[in-house]
C-alpha positions as CSV (number, residue, x, y, z in Angstrom):
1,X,9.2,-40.4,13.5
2,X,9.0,-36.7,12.6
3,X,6.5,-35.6,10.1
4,X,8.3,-34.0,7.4
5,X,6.6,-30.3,6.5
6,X,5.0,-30.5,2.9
7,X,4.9,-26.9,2.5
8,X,7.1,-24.8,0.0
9,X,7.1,-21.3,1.6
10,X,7.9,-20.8,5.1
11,X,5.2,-19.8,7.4
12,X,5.5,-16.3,8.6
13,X,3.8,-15.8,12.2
14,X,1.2,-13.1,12.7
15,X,-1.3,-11.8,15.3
16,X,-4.2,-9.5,13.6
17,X,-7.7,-9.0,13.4
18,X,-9.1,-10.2,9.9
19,X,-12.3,-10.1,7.9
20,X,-13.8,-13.1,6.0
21,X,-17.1,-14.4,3.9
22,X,-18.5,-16.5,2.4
23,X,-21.8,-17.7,0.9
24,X,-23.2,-17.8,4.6
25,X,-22.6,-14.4,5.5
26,X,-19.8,-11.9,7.1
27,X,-17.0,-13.2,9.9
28,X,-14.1,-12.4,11.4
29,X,-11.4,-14.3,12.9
30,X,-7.9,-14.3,14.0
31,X,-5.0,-14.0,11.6
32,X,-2.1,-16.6,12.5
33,X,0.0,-17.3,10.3
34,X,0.8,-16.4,6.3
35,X,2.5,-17.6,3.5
36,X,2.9,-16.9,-0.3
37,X,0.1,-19.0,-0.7
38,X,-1.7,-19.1,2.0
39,X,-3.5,-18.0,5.7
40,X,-3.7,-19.6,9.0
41,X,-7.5,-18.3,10.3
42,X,-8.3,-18.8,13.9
43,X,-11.8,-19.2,13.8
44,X,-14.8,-20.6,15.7
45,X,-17.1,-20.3,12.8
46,X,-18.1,-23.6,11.2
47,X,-16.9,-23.7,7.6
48,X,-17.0,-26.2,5.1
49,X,-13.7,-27.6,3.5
50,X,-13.4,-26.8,-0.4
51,X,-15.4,-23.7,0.3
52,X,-14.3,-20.0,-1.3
53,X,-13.8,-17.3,0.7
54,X,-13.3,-13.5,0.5
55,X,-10.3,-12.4,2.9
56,X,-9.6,-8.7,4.0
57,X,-6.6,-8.4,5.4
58,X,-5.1,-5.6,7.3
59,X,-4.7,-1.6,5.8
60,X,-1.5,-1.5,4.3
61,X,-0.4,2.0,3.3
62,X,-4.5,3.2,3.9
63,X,-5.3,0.2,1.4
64,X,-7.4,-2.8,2.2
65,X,-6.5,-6.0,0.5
66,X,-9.0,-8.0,-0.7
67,X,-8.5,-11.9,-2.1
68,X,-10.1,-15.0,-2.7
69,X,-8.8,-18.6,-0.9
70,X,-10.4,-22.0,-1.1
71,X,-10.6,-24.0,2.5
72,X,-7.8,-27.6,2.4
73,X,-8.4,-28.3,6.0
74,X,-9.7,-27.3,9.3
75,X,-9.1,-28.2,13.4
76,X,-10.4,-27.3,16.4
77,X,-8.7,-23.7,16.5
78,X,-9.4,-22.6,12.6
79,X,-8.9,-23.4,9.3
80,X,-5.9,-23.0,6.4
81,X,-6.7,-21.5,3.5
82,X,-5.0,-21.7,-0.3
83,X,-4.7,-18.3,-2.1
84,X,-6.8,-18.6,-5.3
85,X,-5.2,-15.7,-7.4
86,X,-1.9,-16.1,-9.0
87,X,1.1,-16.0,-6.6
88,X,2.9,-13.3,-8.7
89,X,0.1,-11.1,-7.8
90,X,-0.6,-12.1,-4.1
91,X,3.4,-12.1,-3.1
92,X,3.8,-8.2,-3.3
93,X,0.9,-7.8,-0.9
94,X,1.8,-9.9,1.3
95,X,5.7,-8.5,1.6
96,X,3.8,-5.3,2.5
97,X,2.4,-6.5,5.4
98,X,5.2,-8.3,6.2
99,X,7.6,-5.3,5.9
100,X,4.6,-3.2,8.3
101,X,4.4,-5.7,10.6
102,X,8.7,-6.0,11.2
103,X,8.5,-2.2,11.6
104,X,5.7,-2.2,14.3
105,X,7.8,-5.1,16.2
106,X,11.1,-3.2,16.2
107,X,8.7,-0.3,17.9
């Protein structure tokens, strides 16, 4: 039987450095995966589900963007992360990366 996908917004795939906290201290990780609400992480760092973290994400236009997400679940390979801020103000960021990231692949 084929597990039917929960998720609203569609996944789109990335491959990027990317900077984290959290109460324990500074990490960084690996960048999979986005959505309008949320992040794929590829991590080794042990974090603990329900947790808030800060995320960096990549420059866009010489701009860092900083956000806060909440750890739902984890596996060997990383962790998925829920967008805490409102989606109408994390959805324009995210399309900027998005749009950077579909000009660096036609490149």
């Amino acid at each position: 039987m084929k597990r039917r996908e929960k998720r609203i917004d569609k996944r789109i795939p990335y491959s990027g450095h990317i900077f984290f906290s959290t109460k324990s201290g500074f990490f960084e990780g690996e960048l999979k995966n986005y959505s309008t609400n949320g992040l794929f992480i590829e991590t080794q760092e042990d974090l603990t589900l329900g947790e808030i973290i800060s995320v960096a994400l990549p420059y866009v236009e010489g701009k860092q963007v900083k956000f806060q997400g909440q750890i739902l679940w984890g596996n060997s390979k990383g962790f998925g992360i829920e967008l805490v801020r409102k989606r109408s103000e994390i959805s324009p960021q995210l399309q900027k990366i998005d749009a950077k990231l579909g000009q660096a692949q036609q490149t």
